[in-house]
N, C-alpha and C positions, 0 to 999 in steps of 0.2 A: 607528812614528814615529822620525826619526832623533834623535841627541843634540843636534843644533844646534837643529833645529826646536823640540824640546822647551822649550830653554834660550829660544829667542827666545821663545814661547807664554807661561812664565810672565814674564819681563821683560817684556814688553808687556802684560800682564795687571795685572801692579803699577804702571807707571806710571797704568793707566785707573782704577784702584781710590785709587789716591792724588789722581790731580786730582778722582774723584765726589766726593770728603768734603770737599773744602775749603770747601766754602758751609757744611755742618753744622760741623766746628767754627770758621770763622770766626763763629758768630753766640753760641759757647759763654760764658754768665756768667761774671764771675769776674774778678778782680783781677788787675794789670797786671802782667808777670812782668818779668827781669830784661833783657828783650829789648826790653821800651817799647813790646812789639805791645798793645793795649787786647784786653782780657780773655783772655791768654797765659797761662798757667802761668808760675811759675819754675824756671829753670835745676835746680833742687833738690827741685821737686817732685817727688811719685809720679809724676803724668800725664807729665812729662821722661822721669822715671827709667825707669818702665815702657818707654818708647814706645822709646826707649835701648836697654836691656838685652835685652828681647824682639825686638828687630832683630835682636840678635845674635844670639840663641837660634834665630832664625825659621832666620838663612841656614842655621849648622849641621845644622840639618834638612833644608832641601832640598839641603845636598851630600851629607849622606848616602843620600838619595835618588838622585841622580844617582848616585854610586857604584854601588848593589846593583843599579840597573838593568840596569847592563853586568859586574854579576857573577853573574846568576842568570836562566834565561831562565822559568819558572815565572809564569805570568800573575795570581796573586793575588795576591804580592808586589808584581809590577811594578805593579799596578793600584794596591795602597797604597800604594806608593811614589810613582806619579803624580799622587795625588788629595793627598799629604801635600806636593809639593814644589810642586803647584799652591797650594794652597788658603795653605801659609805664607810664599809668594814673594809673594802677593796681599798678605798682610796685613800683610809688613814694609814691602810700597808704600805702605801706606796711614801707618804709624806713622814712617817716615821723611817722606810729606808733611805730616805735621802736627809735625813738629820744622822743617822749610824755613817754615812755615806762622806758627811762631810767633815765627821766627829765633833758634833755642836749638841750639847745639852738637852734635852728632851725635855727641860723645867726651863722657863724665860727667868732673863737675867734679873726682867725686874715684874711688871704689874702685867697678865693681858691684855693684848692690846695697843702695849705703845706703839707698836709699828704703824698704827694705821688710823685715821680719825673716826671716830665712833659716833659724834654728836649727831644729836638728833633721830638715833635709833634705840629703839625700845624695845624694851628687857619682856621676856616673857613674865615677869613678877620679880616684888624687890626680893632682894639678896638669889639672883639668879649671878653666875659667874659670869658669861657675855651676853651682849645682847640677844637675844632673841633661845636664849637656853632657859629651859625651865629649872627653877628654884627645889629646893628637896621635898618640900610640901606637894608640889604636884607630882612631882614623880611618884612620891607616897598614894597618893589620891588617884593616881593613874592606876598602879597597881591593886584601889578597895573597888574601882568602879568593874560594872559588869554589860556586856551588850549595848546595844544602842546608845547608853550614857557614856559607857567608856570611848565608843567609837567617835563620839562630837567632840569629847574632852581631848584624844590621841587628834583626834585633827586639828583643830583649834591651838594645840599646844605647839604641835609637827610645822603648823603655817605659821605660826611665830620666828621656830626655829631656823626654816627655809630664810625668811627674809632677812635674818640679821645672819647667815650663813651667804646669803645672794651677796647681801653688803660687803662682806669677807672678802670675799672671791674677789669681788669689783677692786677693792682694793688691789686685789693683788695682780690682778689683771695689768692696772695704773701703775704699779709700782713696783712688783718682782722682777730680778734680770734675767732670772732662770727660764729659757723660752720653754721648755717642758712642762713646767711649774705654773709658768702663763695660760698657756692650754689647757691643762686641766683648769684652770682657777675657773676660764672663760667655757668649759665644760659643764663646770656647777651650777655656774650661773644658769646655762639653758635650759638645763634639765628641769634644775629646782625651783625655776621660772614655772614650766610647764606642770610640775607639780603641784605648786602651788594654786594653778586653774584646776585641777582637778580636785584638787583638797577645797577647794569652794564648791563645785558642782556636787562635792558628797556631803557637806555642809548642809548645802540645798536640799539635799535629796530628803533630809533627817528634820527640815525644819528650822535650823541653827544658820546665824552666822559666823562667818571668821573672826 
């Protein structure tokens, strides 16, 4: 499959996944947010916050994805990489249409992150935006590596990002009132739980650890 092809499959993918939800949380309980939509969140809540900040988290994933695609021709990678930039191009569809949904800002009012405690989780490299995203450096550096080295580098980077992405979730899990929003949150975690085992056994496989 070519890179355009790819590129359109998941952006057409997100937009469908973003208009299926909108009946579920248009019917979600819950007090009127700062936006005057009836039963919206507010601008400051977790359910914003999350939906926010995890957008953000989502794309960095699928362009790392895209990246290691056209750096490594190894089809078990490619395969993860295709199922990672599919599945989280989906799910930032959905979390940006429930921010249009509730008509709340798609930029946080104030730092990322406030919504949720952060301590004690670690950044993939300083000056990375949230924890566990990679800094510009490496994305650069992801983009000069080739084969095998790239493959350890895209994982190593990818298992960073999974944890401080699990982290996210959990939070939001604890703390969003949007039961929709809950499920997915406790979706990512599972998935990028198990991801995360797997992105060690191909670690393994190369010699490297996480």
């Amino acid at each position: 499959m070519k890179r355009r092809d790819w590129l359109i499959g998941a952006v057409a993918g997100a937009v469908l996944a973003a208009g299926g939800i909108t009946a579920a949380v248009a019917s979600t309980d819950g007090s009127s947010g700062s936006s005057g939509v009836a039963g919206a969140p507010s601008s400051t809540s977790a359910d914003a916050g999350f939906a926010r900040d995890m957008a953000v988290h989502h794309q960095q994933a699928v362009e790392m994805s895209y990246v290691i695609r056209d750096r490594t021709k190894n089809a078990e990678i490619r395969r993860l990489a295709y199922d990672i930039a599919q599945t989280q191009a989906n799910q930032r569809g959905m979390m940006l249409g429930w921010l249009d949904l509730w008509e709340l800002p798609k930029v946080p009012p104030g730092e990322p992150m406030e919504w949720m405690d952060m301590t004690g989780v670690p950044s993939a490299g300083d000056g990375s935006l949230m924890p566990g995203m990679a800094t510009n450096a490496q994305m650069k550096r992801l983009g000069e590596l080739n084969g095998k080295q790239a493959e350890i580098f895209y994982l190593k980077l990818m298992t960073a990002h999974h944890k401080g992405g699990i982290h996210m979730a959990q939070g939001c899990v604890e703390r969003c009132d949007v039961a929709v929003e809950r499920r997915l949150a406790q979706g990512m975690v599972e998935s990028q739980e198990s991801e995360v085992k797997l992105m060690a056994d191909l670690l393994k496989a190369r010699g490297a650890k996480p």
